[in-house]
C-alpha positions in Angstrom: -8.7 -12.4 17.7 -11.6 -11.7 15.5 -11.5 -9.1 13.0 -13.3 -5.6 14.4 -15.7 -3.4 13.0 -14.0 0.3 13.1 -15.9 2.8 12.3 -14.8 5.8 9.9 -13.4 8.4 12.1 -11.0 5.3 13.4 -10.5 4.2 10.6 -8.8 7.9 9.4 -7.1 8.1 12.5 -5.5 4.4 11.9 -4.6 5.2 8.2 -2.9 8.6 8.9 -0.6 6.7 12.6 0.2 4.0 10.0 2.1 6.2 7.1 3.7 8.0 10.4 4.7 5.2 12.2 6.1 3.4 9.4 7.7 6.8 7.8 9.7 7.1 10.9 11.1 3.8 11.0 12.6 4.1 7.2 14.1 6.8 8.6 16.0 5.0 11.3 19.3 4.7 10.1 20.7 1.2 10.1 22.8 -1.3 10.7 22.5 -1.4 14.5 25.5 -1.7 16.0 25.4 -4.8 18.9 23.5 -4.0 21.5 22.1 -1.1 20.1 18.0 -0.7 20.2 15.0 1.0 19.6 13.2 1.8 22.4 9.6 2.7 22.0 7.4 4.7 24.4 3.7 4.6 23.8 0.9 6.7 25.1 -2.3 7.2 24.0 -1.9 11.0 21.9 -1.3 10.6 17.9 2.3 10.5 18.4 1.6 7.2 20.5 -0.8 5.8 17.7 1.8 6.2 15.6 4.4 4.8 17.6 2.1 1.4 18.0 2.5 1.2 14.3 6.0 2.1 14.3 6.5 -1.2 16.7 5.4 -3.2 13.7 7.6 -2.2 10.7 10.4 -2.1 13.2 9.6 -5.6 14.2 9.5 -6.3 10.2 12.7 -4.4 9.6 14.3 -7.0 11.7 15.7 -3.8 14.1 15.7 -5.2 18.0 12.5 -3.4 19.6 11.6 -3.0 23.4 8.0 -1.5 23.9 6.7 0.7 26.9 3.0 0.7 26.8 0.9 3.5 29.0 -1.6 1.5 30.4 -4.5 4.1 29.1 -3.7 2.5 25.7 -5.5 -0.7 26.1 -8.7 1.0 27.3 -9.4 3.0 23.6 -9.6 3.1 20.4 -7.9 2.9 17.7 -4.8 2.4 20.7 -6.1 -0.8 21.7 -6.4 -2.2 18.1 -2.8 -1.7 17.2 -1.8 -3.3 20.9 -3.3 -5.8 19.8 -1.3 -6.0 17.0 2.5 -5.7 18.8 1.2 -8.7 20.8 0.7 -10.5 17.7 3.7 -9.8 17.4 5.2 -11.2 20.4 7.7 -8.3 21.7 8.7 -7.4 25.2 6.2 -5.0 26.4 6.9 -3.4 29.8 3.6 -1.6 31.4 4.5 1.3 33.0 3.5 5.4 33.0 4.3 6.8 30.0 5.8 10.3 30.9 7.7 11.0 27.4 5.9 9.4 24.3 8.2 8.5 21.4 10.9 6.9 19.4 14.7 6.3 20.7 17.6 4.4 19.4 19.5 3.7 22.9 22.6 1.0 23.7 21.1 -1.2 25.5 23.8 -2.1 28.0 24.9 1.0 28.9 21.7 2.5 28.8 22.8 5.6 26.8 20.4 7.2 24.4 21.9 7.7 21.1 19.3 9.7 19.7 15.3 10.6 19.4 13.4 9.6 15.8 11.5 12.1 14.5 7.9 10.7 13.8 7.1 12.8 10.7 4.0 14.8 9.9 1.5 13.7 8.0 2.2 15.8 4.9 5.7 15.4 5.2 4.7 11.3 4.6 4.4 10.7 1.0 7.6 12.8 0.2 9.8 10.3 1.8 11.1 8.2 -1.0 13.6 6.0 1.0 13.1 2.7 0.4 15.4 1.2 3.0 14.3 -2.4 4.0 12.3 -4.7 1.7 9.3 -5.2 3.8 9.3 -1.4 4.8 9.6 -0.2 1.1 9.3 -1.1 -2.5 11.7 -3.4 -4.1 12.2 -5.2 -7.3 11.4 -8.5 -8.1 13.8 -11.1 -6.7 15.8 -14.1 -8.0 14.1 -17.6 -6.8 10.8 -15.0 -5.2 8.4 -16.6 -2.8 5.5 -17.2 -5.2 2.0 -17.3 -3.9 -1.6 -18.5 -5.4 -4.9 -15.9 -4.9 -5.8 -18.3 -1.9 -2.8 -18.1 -0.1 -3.1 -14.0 -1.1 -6.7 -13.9 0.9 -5.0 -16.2 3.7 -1.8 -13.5 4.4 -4.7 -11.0 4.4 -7.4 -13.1 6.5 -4.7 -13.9 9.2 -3.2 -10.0 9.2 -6.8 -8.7 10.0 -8.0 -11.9 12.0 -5.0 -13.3 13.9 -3.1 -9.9 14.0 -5.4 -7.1 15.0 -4.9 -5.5 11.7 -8.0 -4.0 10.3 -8.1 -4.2 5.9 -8.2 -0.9 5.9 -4.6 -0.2 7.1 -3.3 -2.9 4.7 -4.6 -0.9 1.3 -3.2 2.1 3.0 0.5 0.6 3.2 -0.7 -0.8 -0.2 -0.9 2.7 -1.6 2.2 4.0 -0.1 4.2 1.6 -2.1 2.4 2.2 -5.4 2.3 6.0 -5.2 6.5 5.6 -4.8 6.4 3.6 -8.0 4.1 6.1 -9.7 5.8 8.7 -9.0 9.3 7.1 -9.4 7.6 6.6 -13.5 6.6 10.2 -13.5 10.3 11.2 -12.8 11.9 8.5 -15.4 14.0 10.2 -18.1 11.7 10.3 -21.3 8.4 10.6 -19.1 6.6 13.2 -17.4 8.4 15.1 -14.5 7.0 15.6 -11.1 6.9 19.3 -9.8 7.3 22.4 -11.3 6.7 20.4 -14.8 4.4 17.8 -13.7 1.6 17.5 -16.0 -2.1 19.7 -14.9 -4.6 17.7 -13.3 -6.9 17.7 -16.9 -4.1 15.3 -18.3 -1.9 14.1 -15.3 -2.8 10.8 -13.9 -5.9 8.6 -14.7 -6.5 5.8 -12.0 -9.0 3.3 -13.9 -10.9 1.5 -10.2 -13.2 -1.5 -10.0 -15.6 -2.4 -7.6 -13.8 -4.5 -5.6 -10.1 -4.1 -3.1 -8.1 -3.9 -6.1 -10.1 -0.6 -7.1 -10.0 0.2 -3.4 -6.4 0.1 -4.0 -6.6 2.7 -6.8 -8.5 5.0 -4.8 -6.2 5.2 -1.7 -3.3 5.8 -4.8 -5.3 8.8 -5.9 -5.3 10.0 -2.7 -1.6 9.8 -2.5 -0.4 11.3 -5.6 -2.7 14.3 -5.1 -0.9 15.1 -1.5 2.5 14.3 -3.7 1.5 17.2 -6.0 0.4 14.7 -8.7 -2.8 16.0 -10.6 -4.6 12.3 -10.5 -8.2 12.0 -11.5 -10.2 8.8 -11.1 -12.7 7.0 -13.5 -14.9 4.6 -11.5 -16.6 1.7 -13.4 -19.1 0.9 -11.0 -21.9 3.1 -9.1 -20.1 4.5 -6.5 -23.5 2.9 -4.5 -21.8 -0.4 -5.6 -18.7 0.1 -3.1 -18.7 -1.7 -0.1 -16.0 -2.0 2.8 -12.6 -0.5 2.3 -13.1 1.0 -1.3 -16.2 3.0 -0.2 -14.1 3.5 2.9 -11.5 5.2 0.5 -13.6 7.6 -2.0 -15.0 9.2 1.2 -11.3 9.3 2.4 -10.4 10.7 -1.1 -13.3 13.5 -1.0 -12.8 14.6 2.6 -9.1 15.0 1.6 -9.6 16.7 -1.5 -12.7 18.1 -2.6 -11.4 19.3 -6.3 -10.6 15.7 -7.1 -12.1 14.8 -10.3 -14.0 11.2 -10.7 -15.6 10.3 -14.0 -18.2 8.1 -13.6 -18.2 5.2 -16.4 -21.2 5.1 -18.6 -21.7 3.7 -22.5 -21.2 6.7 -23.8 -17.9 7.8 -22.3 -15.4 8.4 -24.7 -12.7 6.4 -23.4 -9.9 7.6 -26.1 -10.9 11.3 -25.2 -10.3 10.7 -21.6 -7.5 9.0 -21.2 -5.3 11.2 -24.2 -2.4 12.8 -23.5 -2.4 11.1 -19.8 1.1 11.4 -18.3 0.0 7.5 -16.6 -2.5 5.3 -16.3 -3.1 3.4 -13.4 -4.8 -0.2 -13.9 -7.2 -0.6 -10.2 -9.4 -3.0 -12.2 -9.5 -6.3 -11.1 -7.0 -8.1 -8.5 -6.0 -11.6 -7.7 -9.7 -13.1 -7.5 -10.4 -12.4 -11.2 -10.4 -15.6 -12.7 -12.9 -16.7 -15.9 -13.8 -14.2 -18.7 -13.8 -10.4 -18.9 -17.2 -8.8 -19.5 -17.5 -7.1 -22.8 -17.7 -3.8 -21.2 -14.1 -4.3 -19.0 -12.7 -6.0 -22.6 -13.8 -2.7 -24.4 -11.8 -0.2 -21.3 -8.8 -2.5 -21.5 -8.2 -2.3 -25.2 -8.9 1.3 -24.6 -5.6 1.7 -22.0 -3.4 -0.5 -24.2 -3.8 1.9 -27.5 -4.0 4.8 -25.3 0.2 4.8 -25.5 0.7 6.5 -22.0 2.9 4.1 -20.0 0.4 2.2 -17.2 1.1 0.8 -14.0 -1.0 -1.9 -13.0 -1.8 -2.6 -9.1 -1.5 -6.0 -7.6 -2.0 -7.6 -11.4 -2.8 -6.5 -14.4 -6.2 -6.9 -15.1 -7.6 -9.9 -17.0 -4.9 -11.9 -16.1 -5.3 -15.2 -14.1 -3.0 -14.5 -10.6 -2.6 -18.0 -10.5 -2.5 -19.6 -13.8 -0.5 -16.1 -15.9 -3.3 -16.6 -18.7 -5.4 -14.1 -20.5 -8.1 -15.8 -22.5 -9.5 -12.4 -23.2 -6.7 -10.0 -23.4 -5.8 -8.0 -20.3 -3.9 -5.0 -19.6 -0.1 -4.6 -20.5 1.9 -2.5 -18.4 5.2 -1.1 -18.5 5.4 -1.7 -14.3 3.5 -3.7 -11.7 3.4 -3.3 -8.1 2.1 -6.7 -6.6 1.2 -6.1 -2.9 3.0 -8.3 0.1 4.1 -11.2 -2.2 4.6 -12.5 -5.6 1.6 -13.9 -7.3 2.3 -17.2 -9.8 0.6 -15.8 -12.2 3.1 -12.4 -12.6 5.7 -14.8 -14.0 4.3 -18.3 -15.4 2.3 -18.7 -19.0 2.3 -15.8 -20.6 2.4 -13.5 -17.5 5.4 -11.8 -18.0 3.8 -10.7 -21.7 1.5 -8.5 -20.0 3.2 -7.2 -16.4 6.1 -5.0 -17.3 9.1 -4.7 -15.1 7.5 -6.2 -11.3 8.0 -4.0 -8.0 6.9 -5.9 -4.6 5.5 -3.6 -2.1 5.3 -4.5 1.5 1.8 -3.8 3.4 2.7 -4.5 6.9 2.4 -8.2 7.9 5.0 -10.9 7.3 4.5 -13.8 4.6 5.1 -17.0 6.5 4.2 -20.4 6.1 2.5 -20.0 2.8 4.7 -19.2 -0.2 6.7 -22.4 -2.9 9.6 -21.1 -4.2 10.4 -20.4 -7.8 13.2 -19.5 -10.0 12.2 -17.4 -12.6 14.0 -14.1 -14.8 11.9 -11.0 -15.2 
C-alpha cells in the first residue's frame, strides 16, 4: 500500500484517535489470564477512530485481540486509513453492524465480559504516565539492545507509512508522547524543577531548540505536549518557518491552533542565545536527527556551544545533535545531554565511539510499529 496524502483536518483527527487509542490500552490491566481477550468494536464516530488505533498497540502489547469492524469504516476517512493498518497487521476481523462501539476485556470461552476500557479524553492523554509495556511506553536502555544504522531508521519508518497504512504524521505524534513523559519525568527529578503548582513560568520554563527537518518536527509536537501537561515550553526555530515542509510544518500549525500564547523565537544573528536560554528549567535538543552526518555549520556549532554552557539539564530527541547515528563521532562537537529519548530503536551511534560521551542516560520510546528484520545485536553498558 502506497503512502497517502492526508490533508490537515485528517491529519488532527488521526493525531488526537492515536494518543486515545493507545492511552487506553496502557491502561488495560495485564497479564491476561488464559483465554482471556480484548474484544474491540469499531465504528466509524471518534470513539471508533480511536479504537482502530487501539487495535495496534494492543497487537504490540502482545494482548490477544479480536476486531469487529462496521462496515461504514472502510468507506472514510481517516477510518479507512487505520483499517488499513489492523490489516497490516493481520488480526481476525469479523464484519458485522457495529451497534456498541468500544473496548472489552471478555473470556473468550465462556463468552463473559469482564469489563469495558475506558478510552480516555483527549486532555486527560498526556497525564497518563504509566509506562506499562515497552513498545506502548518509554523504557530504559536494555542489556545486548537491538542496534540499528540511520538506513535501517528511514526503512522501519518507510515500511510503517508505506507497507502499514501509517501516515508520518502519527509516528512523530507517538514520538512526542514518549519524550514529553521523559521531560516531564526530568522536571519532577529531586534537585530539578517541579511540575505543578511550582513548575517554572512560561518566560523560563522549557526551551525546545527545532531544526528544519523531522527531528525539529519532533520538537514541535513535544512543545505541544508539555503545554497541555501544564509545562510553560517555548520554542526557538532555526529555520524560516517558510522552510518547513511535511510533518514539521504539519506540527507548528498543530502547535498554534492548540495554543495561541505559545511563544516561538525566531533565530536570527543577533539573538542572544545566553539571554534566552538563562535560567531555563530544560532544554530540549530538536536539532538534527539520525540523517546528520558530515560537519556542523558554523551557525548550528555556535547554538550548540550555547546549550552546553547554558547549565540547565537538556534532553536531546532521537540523538543529540552533531553526532554521527551511525558512526557515535563528533568531529565538531555536538550537544551533551543529561537524557536521550531515541525513537523506535537504538541507533549505533548512542553507544559506540564516543557516543556515550555526549547522550546522557538513554530512554527508548516506542512510536507504534514493530522493529523486525532489521536490527544486529550488541552488547553494550550505558
Amino acid at each position: 500500500m502506497a503512502a497517502r496524502d492526508v490533508d490537515y483536518a485528517t491529519q488532527k483527527l488521526l493525531v488526537v484517535a492515536e494518543r486515545r487509542g493507545r492511552a487506553a490500552v496502557e491502561l488495560v490491566s495485564q497479564p491476561f489470564r488464559d483465554g482471556e481477550r480484548l474484544d474491540i468494536f469499531i465504528d466509524d464516530s471518534p470513539d471508533g477512530l480511536a479504537c482502530l488505533a487501539a487495535v495496534r498497540w494492543a497487537v504490540l502489547c502482545r494482548l490477544p485481540v479480536r476486531v469487529v469492524l462496521d462496515d461504514r469504516v472502510t468507506d472514510r476517512e481517516p477510518w479507512s486509513i487505520l483499517a488499513g493498518n489492523i490489516h497490516a497487521l493481520d488480526v481476525p476481523v469479523a464484519r458485522e453492524k457495529v451497534r456498541r462501539c468500544g473496548i472489552r476485556r471478555r473470556d473468550a470461552r465462556s463468552q463473559e465480559e469482564d469489563g469495558t476500557v475506558p478510552i480516555p479524553d483527549d486532555d486527560a492523554v498526556w497525564r497518563i504516565a504509566s509506562d506499562r509495556s515497552p513498545v506502548a511506553g518509554v523504557w530504559e536502555l536494555p542489556d545486548n539492545s537491538a542496534l540499528v544504522s540511520s538506513r535501517e531508521s528511514r526503512e522501519i519508518d518507510r515500511r510503517a507509512i508505506e507497507d502499514e497504512s501509517l501516515p508520518g504524521i502519527v509516528l512523530m505524534e507517538n514520538a512526542a508522547v514518549g519524550a514529553v513523559r521523559v521531560a516531564v519525568d526530568m522536571l519532577s527529578a529531586p534537585g530539578e524543577a517541579r511540575v505543578g503548582a511550582a513548575a517554572p513560568a512560561p518566560g523560563n520554563g522549557v526551551l525546545i531548540v527545532v531544526g528544519g527537518g523531522n527531528n525539529g518536527g519532533d520538537g514541535l509536537a513535544v512543545a505541544r505536549g508539555l503545554r497541555h501537561s501544564g509545562v510553560g515550553a517555548d520554542v526557538l526555530l532555526l529555520k524560516d518557518e517558510d522552510a518547513l515542509r511535511g510533518d514539521a510544518a504539519t506540527n507548528l500549525r498543530f502547535l498554534r491552533d492548540d495554543d495561541a500564547s505559545a511563544t516561538i523565537h525566531s533565530f536570527r544573528s543577533s539573538l542572544d542565545m545566553d539571554a534566552l536560554l538563562a535560567g531555563r528549567a530544560l532544554v530540549i535538543d530538536a536539532i538534527l536527527g539520525t540523517g546528520f552526518h558530515g560537519s556542523l555549520s558554523p551557525e548550528y556549532q555556535a547554538v550548540i556551544q550555547a546549550i552546553n554552557r547554558c547549565g540547565a539539564p537538556v534532553l536531546a530527541l532521537d540523538i543529540p545533535s552533531g553526532l554521527d547515528s551511525d558512526s557515535g563521532t563528533a568531529p565538531d562537537g555536538a550537544i551533551r545531554a543529561r537524557r536521550t529519548v531515541t525513537f523506535a530503536a537504538v541507533k549505533r551511534g548512542l553507544v559506540t565511539a564516543s557516543g556515550p560521551e555526549y547522550t546522557g542516560a538513554v530512554y527508548v520510546a516506542g512510536i507504534g510499529t514493530p522493529v523486525r528484520g532489521l536490527a544486529s545485536r550488541g552488547t553494550f553498558k550505558e
